[in-house]
N, C-alpha and C positions, 0 to 999 in steps of 0.2 A: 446452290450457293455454297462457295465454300469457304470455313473458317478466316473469318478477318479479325486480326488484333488489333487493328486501330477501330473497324467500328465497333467492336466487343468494348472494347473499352470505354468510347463516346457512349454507349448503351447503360455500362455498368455507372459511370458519371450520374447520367439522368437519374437510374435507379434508387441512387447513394439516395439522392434528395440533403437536405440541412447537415447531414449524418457527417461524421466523422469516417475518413477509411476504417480507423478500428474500430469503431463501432457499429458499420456496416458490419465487420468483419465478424464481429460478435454475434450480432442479431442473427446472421446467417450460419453460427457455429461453424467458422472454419478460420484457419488462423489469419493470421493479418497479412502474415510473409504471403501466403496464396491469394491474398485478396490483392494488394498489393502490387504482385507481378502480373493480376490482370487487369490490374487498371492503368497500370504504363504498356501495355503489351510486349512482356517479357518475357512472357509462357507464350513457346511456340506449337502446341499442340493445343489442341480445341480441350473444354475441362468435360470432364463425363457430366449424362445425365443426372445423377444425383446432386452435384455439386448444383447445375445448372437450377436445379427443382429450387434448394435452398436458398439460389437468387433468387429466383422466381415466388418462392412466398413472401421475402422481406423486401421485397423492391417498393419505391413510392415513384409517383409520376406518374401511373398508369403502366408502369411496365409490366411483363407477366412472363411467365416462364416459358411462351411461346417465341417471347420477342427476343429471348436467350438461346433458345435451341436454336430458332434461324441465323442468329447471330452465330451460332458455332458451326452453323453446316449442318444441324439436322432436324431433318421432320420440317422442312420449310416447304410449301406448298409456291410452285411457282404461280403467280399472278398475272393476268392482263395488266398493259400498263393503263391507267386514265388516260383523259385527255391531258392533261396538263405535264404529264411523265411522258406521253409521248410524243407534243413537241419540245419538249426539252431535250429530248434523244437525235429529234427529227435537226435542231438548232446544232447540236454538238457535230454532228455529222456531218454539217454544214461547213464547219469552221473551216480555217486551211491552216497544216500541221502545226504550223507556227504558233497558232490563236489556240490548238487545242493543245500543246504544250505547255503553255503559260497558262490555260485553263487546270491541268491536272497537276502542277508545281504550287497552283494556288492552294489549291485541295488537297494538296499533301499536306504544305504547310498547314493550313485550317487542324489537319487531323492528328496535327503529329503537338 
């Protein structure tokens, strides 16, 4: 998987929890300008491990420093899909260009 700014960002959302950006930004010791440009997906480069760690302890939701690093493109273990991911893959494939166009315009919109 590699580095996505739009689901980094839906990721870093969940993580926030009640919190403030700058206070996310705080609790995680990095400035707010960094925290900031990865919550709108403005940083076009994946952030290092370290930074990723210090999501990863301050996160709420259940998030954890694993579900950061796959989010950035590393150390993601590729997975079987379940059953339910894989008619859902089986559905999309299905579609015809038209249906799956206006399916991934919707999903943009959603993420953007």
């Amino acid at each position: 998987m590699e580095y996505n700014k739009k689901i980094f960002a839906l990721l870093l959302e969940r993580a926030k929890g009640e919190r403030s950006w700058r206070s996310f930004a705080i609790d995680c010791d990095i400035s707010y300008v960094q925290m900031r440009k990865l919550a709108f997906g403005e940083q076009e480069n994946p952030p290092r491990r370290k930074l990723l760690e210090k999501l990863g302890a301050n996160s709420r939701c259940g998030i954890t420093t694993e579900d950061f690093l796959c989010a950035a493109g590393m150390g993601c273990e590729k997975q079987e899909l379940n059953a339910k991911e894989a008619e859902l893959v089986k559905s999309y494939a299905a579609l015809k260009p038209r249906q799956k166009r206006a399916l991934e315009d919707f999903a943009a919109f959603m993420l953007s």
